[in-house]
TORZA-422444 format. One line per field, with one value per residue (C-alpha): residue number from 1; x, y, z. Coordinates in Angstrom, 1 decimal, decimal comma. Each point is the difference from the previous one (the first is absolute). Example, Ala and Ser with C-alpha at 12.3 -4.5 7.8 and 13.67 -1.06 7.14 Angstrom:
! residues 2
num = (1	2)
xx = (12,3	1,4)
yy = (-4,5	3,4)
zz = (7,8	-0,7)
This chain:
! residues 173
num = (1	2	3	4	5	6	7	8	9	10	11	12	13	14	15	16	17	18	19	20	21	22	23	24	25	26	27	28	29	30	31	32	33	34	35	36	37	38	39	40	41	42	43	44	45	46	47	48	49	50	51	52	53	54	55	56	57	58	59	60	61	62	63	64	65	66	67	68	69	70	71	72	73	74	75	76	77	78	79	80	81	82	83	84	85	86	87	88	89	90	91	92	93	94	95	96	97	98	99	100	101	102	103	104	105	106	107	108	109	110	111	112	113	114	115	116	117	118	119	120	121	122	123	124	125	126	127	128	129	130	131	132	133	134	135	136	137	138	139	140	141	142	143	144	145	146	147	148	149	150	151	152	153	154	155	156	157	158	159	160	161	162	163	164	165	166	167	168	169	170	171	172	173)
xx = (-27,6	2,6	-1,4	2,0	-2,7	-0,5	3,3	0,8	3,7	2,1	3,3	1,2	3,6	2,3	3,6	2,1	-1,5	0,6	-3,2	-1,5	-2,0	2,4	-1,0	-0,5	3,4	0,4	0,0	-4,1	-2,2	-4,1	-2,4	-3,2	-3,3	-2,4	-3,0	-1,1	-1,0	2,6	2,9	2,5	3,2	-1,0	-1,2	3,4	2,3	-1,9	-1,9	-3,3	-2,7	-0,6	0,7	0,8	3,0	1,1	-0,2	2,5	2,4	0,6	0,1	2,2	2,3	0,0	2,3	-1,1	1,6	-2,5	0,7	-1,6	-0,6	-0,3	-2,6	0,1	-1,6	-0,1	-1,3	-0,1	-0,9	-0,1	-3,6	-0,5	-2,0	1,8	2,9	3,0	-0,2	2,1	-1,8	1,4	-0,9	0,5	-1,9	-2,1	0,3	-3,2	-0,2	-2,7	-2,4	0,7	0,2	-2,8	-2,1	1,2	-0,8	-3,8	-0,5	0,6	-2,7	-2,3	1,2	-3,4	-0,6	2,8	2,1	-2,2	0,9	3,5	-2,0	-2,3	2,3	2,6	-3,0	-0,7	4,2	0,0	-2,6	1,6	2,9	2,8	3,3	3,1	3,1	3,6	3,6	1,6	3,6	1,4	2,8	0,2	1,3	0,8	-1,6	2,0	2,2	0,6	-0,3	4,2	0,7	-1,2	1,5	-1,6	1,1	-1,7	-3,4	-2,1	0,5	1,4	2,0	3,3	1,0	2,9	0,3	2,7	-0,6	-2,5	-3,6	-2,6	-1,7	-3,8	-2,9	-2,4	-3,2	-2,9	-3,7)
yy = (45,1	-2,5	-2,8	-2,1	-0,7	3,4	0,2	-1,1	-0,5	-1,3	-0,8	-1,8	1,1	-1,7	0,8	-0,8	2,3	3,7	1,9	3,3	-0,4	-1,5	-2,7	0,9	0,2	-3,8	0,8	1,6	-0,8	0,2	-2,4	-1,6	0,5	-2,9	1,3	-1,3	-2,7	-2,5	1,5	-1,9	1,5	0,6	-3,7	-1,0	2,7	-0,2	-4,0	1,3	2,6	1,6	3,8	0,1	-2,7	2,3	3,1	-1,6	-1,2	3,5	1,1	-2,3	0,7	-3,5	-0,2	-2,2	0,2	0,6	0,0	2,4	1,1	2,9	0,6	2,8	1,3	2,2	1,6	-1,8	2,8	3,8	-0,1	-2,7	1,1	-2,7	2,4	-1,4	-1,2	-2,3	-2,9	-2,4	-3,3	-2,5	-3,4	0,5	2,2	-0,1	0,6	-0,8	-2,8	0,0	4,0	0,5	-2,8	2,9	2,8	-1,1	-0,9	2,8	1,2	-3,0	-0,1	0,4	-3,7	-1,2	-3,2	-0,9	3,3	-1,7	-3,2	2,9	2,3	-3,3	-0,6	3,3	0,0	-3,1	0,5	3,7	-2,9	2,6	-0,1	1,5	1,0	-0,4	0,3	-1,3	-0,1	-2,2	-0,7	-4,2	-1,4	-3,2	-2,3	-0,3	2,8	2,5	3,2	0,4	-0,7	3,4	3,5	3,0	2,7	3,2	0,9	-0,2	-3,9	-0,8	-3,1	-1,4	-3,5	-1,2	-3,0	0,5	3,8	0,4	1,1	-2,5	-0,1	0,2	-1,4	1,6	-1,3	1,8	-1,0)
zz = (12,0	1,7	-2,1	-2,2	-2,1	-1,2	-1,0	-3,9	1,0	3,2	0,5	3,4	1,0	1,5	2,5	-3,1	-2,1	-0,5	0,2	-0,2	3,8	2,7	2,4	3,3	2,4	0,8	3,5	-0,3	2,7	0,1	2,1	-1,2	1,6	-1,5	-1,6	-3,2	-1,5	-0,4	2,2	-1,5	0,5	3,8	0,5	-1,6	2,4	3,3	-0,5	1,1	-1,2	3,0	-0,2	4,2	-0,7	-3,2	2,3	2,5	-2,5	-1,2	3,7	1,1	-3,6	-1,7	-3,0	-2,4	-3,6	-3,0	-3,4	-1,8	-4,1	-1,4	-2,9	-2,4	-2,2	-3,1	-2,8	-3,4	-1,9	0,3	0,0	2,6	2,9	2,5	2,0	0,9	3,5	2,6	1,7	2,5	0,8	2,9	-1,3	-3,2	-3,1	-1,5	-3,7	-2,6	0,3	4,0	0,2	-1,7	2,1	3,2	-1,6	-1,2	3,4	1,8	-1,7	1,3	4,1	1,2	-1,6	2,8	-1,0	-3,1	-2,1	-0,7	-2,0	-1,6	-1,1	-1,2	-2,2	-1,2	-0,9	-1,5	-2,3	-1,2	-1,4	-0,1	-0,7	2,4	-1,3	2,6	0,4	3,1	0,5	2,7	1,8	0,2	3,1	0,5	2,5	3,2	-0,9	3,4	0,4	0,5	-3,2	-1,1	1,0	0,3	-2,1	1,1	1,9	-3,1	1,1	-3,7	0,6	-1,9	0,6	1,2	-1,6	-3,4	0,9	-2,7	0,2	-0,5	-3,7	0,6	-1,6	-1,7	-0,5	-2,4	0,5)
């Protein structure tokens, strides 16, 4: 399955860091046809929700920049059932109480809108716990984009600056 929820263990990688699964070439291209339920990263790329207007963009060739994270994951233990997989993301990672809120309503979608307050409710009275590491690369505000160099198509990026690599931060949930 794709879902986050199901996975005991995710990292989100970012260009600084060396990592097993490369990003994308920098220069990757796809268009967005709106059809779900949100449609956030169209609504956000294209400023309307109309899959005719999104059909045209990607006609016509719009660029639009978009960052992007990857999320892998792994196994924990040999006799995890969870295999390794590569995930990318455009808006939203969505891991534990939130992921599992998706995932127990996919099961519900002939309830419409209201399966997302029933299955919130069925989550949040399972009371888990989630377990995370995310490692980030901190960028501070009004910092541009030309301060940075790329250093290969994996899209891992050195900074200029003192020509030494940004220290991340790690955060564990």
């Amino acid at each position: 399955s794709s879902d986050l929820s199901e996975m005991p263990s995710f990292r989100v990688y970012h260009a600084d860091e060396d990592a097993e699964f490369s990003m994308p070439h920098k220069w990757f291209r796809f268009g967005i046809i709106p059809a779900g339920s949100t449609d956030a990263v169209v609504i956000c790329t294209t400023g309307a929700r109309d899959p005719i207007t999104s059909a045209l963009h990607i006609v016509l060739g719009k660029r639009i920049g978009l960052d992007i994270a990857q999320v892998v994951c792994w196994k924990e233990t040999k006799e995890s059932k969870v295999e390794p997989s590569v995930r990318y993301t455009a808006s939203f990672v969505g891991y534990g109480f939130y992921g599992d809120v998706i995932t127990e309503s996919e099961k519900c979608r002939w309830m419409g809108p209201t399966r997302y307050d029933f299955a919130g409710t069925k989550v949040f009275l399972r009371h888990r716990s989630y377990e995370a590491e995310i490692a980030y690369l901190d960028v501070k505000s009004g910092q541009a984009d030309t301060e940075f160099k790329e250093d290969d198509l994996n899209g891992r990026r050195k900074s200029s600056c003192c020509g030494h690599r940004k220290k991340q931060k790690r955060v564990i949930c």
